[in-house]
C-alpha positions in Angstrom: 12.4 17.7 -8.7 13.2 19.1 -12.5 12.8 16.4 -15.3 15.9 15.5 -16.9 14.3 14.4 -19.9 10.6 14.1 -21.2 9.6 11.4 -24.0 7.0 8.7 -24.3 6.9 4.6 -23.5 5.8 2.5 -26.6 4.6 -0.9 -26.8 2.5 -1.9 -30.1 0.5 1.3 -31.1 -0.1 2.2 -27.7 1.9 5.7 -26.6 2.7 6.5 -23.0 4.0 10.5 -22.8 6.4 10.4 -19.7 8.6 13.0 -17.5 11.6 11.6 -16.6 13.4 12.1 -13.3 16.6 11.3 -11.5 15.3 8.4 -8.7 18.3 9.2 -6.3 21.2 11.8 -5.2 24.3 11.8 -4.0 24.3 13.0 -0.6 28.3 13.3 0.2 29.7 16.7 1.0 32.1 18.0 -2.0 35.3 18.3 -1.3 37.9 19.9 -3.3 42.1 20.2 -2.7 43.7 23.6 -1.4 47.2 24.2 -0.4 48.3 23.3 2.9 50.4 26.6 3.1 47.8 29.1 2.2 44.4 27.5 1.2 44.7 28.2 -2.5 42.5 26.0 -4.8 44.7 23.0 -6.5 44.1 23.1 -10.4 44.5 20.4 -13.0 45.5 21.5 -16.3 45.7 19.6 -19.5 48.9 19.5 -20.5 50.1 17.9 -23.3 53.1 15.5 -22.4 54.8 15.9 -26.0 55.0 19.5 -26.3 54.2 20.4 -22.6 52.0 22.7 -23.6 48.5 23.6 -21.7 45.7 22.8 -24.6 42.8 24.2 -25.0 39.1 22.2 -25.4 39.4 23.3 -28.9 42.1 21.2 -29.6 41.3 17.9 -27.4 40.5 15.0 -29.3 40.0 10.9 -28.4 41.5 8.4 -28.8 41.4 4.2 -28.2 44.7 2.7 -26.7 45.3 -0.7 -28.2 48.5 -1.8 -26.8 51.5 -0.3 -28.4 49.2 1.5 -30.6 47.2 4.2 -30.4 44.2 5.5 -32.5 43.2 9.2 -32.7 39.5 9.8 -33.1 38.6 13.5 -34.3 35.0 15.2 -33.7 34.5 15.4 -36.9 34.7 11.3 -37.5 33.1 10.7 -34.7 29.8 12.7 -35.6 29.6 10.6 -38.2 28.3 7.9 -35.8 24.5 7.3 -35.6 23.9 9.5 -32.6 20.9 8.5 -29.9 18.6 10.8 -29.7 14.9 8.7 -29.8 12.5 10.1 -27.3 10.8 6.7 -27.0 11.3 4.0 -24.4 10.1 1.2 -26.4 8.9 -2.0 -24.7 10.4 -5.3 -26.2 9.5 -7.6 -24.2 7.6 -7.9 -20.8 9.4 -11.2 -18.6 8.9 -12.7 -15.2 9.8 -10.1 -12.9 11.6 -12.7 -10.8 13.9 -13.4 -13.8 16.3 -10.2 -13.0 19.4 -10.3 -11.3 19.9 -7.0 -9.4 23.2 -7.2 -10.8 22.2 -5.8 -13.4 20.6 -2.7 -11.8 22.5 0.3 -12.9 20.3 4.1 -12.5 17.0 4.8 -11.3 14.6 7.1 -12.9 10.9 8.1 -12.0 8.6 8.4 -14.7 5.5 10.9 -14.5 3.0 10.8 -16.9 3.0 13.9 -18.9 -0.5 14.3 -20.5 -3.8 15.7 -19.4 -5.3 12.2 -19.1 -3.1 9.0 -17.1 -5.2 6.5 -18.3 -2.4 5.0 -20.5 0.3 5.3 -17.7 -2.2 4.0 -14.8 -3.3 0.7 -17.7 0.3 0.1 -18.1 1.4 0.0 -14.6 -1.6 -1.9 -13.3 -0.7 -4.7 -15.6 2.5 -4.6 -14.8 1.4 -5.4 -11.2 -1.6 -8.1 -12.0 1.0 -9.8 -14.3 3.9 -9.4 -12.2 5.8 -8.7 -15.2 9.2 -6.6 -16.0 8.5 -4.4 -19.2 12.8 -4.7 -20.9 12.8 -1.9 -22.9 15.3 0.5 -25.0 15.9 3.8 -24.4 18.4 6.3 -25.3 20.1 9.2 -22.8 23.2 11.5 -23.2 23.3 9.7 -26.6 23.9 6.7 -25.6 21.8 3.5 -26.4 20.7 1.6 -23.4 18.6 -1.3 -21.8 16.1 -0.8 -19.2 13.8 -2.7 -16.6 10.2 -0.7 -16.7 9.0 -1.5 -13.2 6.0 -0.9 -10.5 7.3 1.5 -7.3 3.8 2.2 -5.7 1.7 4.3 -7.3 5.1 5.1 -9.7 6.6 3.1 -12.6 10.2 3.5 -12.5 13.2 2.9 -15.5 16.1 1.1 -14.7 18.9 1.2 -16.6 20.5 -2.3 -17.2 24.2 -3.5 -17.7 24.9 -4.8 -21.4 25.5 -8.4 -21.1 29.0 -8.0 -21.6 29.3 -5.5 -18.7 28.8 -8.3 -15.9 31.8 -9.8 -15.1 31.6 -13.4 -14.1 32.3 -15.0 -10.7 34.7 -17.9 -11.0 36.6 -18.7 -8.5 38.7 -21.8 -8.2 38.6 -22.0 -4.1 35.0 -22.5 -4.0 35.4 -25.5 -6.3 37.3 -27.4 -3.5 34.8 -29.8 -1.2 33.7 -27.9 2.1 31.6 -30.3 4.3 29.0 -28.7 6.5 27.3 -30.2 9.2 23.8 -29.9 9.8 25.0 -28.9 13.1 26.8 -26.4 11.6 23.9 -25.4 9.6 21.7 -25.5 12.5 23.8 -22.9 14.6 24.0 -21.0 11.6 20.1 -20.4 10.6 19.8 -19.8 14.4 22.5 -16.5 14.5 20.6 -15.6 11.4 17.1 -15.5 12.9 18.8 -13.2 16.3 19.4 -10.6 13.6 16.3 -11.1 11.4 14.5 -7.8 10.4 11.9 -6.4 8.5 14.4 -3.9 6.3 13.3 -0.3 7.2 16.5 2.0 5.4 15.2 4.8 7.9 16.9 3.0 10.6 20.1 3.8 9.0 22.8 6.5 7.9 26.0 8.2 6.3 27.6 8.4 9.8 31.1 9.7 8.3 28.9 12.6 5.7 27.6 12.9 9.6 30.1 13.4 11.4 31.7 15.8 8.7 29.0 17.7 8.5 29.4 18.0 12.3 33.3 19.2 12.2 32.5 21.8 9.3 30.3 23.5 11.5 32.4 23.4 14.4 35.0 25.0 12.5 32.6 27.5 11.0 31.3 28.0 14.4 34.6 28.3 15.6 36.2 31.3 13.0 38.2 28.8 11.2 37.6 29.3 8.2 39.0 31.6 5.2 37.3 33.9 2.9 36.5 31.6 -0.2 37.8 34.0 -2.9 41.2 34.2 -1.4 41.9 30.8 -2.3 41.6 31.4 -6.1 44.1 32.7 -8.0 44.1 34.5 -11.3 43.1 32.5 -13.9 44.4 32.2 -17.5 42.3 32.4 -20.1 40.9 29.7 -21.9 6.7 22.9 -23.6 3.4 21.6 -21.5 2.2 17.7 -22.2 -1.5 16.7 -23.0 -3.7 16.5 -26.1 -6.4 14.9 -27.5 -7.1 11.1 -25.8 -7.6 8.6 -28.9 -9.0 5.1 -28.3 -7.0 3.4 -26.1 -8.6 0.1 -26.7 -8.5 0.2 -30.2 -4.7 0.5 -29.8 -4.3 -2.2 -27.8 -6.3 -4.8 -30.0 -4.8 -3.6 -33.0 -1.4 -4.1 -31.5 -2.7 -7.6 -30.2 -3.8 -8.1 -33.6 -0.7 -7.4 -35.5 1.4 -9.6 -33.1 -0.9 -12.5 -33.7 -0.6 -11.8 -37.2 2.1 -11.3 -38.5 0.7 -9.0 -41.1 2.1 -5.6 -42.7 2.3 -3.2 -39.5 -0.2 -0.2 -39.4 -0.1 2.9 -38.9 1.0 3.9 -35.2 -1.7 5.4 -33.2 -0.9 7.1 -30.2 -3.2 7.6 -27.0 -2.2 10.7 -26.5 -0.9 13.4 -28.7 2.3 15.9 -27.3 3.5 19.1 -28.7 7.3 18.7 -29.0 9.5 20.2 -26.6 13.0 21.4 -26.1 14.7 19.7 -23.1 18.4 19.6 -22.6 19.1 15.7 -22.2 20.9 15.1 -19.0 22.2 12.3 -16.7 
């Protein structure tokens, strides 16, 4: 796996340097359109539908539809937006880990520490376990401001990313308001169909059969010469740094961060357990 992103977890004065890595991947086969009559490759232009001319990126801006109005958003007003580019996945609160609604659950990510010593990373995720805690944090990627669930996967804490509270729909329908008697018959027969399929889950046991079975007639038509040489079907086209560092006192951290909670007081100055050299790396999703 590459990291898509490397940064560093914060809660109080205590600094976790992290790897960050995409937790799943998409396994479908890509597909893209040709022409039934001679295989050529189908391609979408962007055409404006005023002039009808074919624009280039250069000249493609946004814009919010509101109705019968419309409002044009140029680069140069939108870059004067705060953009998200923190490197820290700072903790705000740790909460029952019982308390979140996979409903919520949007990407996955592994985390890796990224410094000579894991102490930090191994302290945090322990007590994540022994508390059986979520750590909610925020986080920022492909400049965008997000929430996250910091949980335990094994020997690996993970990042969720979490739907705004305004991005859950909710479920209100009026048919389930109407009475439905059910009889403990009923109820009876019920658990018992439940308990002839009951399971320990084991995601092993199952599969993509249609990515399967695609996979299956691709090579029977490779197998079978019918195929056509891939650059026929285009046409000519127009033109258009290493973690680790010195290990500081992680206890002191901690009891000045417990210290400064209690407190109240002026906040010092943040110490970090471990000390990274910055590094370049392209944020990506």
């Amino acid at each position: 796996m590459r990291a898509i992103w490397t940064g560093a977890i914060t809660f109080g004065l205590v600094n976790v340097p992290v790897r960050v890595y995409s937790a799943t991947q998409d396994h479908d086969l890509p597909l893209h359109q040709v022409h039934d009559k001679d295989g050529g490759r189908i391609k979408y232009q962007r055409r404006c539908e005023v002039c009808g001319k074919i624009v280039a990126y250069d000249h493609i801006d946004r814009a919010f539809e509101d109705g019968d109005k419309t409002v044009v958003l140029t680069e140069d007003e939108l870059s004067t937006l705060p953009a998200e580019r923190s490197r820290e996945i700072e903790v705000v609160e740790f909460v029952p880990s019982d308390q979140l609604d996979p409903i919520r659950f949007d990407r996955s990510y592994f985390l890796e520490p990224d410094s000579k010593s894991p102490k930090a990373y191994v302290l945090l995720r322990r007590t994540l376990e022994e508390t059986d805690r979520t750590a909610i944090v925020h986080f920022s990627l492909r400049q965008k401001t997000r929430l996250g669930a910091l949980r335990v996967t094994g020997k690996v804490l993970v990042l969720q990313s979490l739907l705004w509270d305004d991005e859950v729909r909710e479920a209100d329908f009026p048919s389930l308001d109407e009475p439905a008697r059910v009889s403990a018959k009923e109820l009876q027969m019920s658990s018992s169909l439940v308990d002839s399929f009951a399971a320990d889950f084991d995601p092993t046991k199952f599969g993509d059969e249609y990515q399967q079975e695609l996979r299956k007639l691709i090579d029977a038509k490779l197998t079978e010469g019918e195929a056509i040489d891939t650059a026929g079907t285009f046409g000519e086209e127009e033109d258009q740094g290493e973690g680790g560092g010195e290990v500081l006192d992680l206890m002191d951290a901690l009891r000045k961060s417990i210290e400064k909670n209690r407190g109240g007081g002026a906040a010092p100055k943040k110490t970090t357990a471990h000390r990274t050299a910055p590094r370049k790396t392209a944020q990506k999703g």
